[in-house]
C-alpha positions in Angstrom: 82.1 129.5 91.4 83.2 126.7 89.7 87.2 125.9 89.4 88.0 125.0 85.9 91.5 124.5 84.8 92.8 127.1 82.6 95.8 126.6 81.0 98.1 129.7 80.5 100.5 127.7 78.5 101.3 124.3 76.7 104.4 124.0 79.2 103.6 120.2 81.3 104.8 121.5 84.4 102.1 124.5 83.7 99.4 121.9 83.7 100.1 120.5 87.3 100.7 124.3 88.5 97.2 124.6 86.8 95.6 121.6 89.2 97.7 121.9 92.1 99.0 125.8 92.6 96.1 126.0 94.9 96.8 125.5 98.4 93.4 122.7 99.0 94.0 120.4 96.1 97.0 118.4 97.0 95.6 118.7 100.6 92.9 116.2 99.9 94.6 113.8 97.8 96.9 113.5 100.8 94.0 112.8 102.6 92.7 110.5 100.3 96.0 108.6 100.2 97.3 108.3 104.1 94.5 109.2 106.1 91.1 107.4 104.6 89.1 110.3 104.5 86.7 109.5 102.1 82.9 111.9 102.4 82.8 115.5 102.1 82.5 115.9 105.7 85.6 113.8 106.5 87.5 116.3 104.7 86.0 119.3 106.5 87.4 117.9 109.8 91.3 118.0 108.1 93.3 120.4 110.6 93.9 122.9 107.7 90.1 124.1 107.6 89.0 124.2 104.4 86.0 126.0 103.2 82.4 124.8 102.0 82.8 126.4 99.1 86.3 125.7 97.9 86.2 122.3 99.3 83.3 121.5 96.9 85.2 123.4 94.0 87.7 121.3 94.4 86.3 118.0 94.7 84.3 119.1 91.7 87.7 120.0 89.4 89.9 116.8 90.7 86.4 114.9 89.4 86.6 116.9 86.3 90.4 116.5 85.9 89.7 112.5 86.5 92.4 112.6 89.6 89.3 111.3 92.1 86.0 109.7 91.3 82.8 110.2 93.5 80.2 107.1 93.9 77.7 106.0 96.2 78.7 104.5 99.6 77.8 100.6 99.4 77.1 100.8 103.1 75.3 104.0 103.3 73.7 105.0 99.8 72.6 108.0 100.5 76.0 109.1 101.3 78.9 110.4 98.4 82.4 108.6 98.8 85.4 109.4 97.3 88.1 107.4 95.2 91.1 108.1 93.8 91.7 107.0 89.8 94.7 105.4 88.9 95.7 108.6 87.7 94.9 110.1 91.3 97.1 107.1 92.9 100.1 108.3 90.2 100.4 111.3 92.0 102.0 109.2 95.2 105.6 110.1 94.3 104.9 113.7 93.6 103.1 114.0 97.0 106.1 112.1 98.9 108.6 114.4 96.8 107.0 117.2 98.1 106.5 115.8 102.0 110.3 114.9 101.7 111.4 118.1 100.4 109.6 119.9 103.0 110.6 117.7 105.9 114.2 118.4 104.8 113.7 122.2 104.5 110.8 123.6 106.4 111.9 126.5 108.0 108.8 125.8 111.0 108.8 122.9 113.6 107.5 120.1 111.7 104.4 117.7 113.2 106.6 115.0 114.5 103.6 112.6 113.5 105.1 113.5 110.1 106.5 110.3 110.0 103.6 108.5 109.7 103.7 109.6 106.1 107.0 109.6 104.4 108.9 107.8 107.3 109.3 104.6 105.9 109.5 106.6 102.5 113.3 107.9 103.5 114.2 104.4 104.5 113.5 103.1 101.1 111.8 104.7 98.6 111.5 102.4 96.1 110.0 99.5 98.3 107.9 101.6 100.3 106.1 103.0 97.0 105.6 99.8 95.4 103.7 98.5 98.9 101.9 102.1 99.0 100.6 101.8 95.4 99.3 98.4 95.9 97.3 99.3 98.7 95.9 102.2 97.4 95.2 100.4 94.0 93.4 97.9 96.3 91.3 100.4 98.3 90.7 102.6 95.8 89.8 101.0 92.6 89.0 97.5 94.0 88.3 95.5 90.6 88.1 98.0 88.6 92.0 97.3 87.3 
């Protein structure tokens, strides 16, 4: 089962609900931004415990969608790594929005290694994404600017 996005309407919030209304997808772009997962198997260890199956869908329609990029490792060719594209790294404020937002009114105890996220983020915003975009410019798409 491939995912393809299907859009319902021409509305532009109904084309993020399109690529994000699923519970995975914003999951591993979070991973791909804070925690450095990278391979396929990296993100099968995330806490939330994803699929096979819809962890490959996934990775497949954020490819499709151009959000991530897959390549060869340099150190390890044989192995798949995973980049974000510049438009993947333009989702930062819409991933912190949503951390923030959920910080502020999840009804649940909260990890307190939350922080470690959007911490620095409700200090100041503005800074702290200008230093986060940089770096993941820099990890992510090295010289391909």
């Amino acid at each position: 089962l491939l995912l393809q996005v299907v859009m319902r309407s021409d509305c532009p919030l109904n084309y993020g609900v399109e690529i994000f209304g699923d519970k995975w997808s914003l999951l591993i772009i979070r991973d791909l931004m804070f925690f450095g997962k990278r391979s396929y198997n990296e993100f099968l260890q995330s806490k939330e415990g994803i699929a096979t199956n819809i962890l490959k869908d996934r990775l497949t329609m954020l490819e499709k969608e151009k959000i991530i990029q897959k390549q060869k490792d340099p150190e390890h060719k044989q192995k798949i790594i995973y980049n974000l594209t510049q438009k993947g790294i333009d989702l930062l404020p819409v991933v912190v929005a949503i951390g923030l937002w959920s910080d502020q009114y999840a009804t649940i105890k909260l990890n307190p290694d939350r922080d470690i996220i959007i911490g620095e983020a409700k200090q100041n915003r503005r800074r702290w994404m200008e230093r986060m975009m940089k770096k993941l410019r820099d990890e992510h798409l090295g010289n391909e600017e």
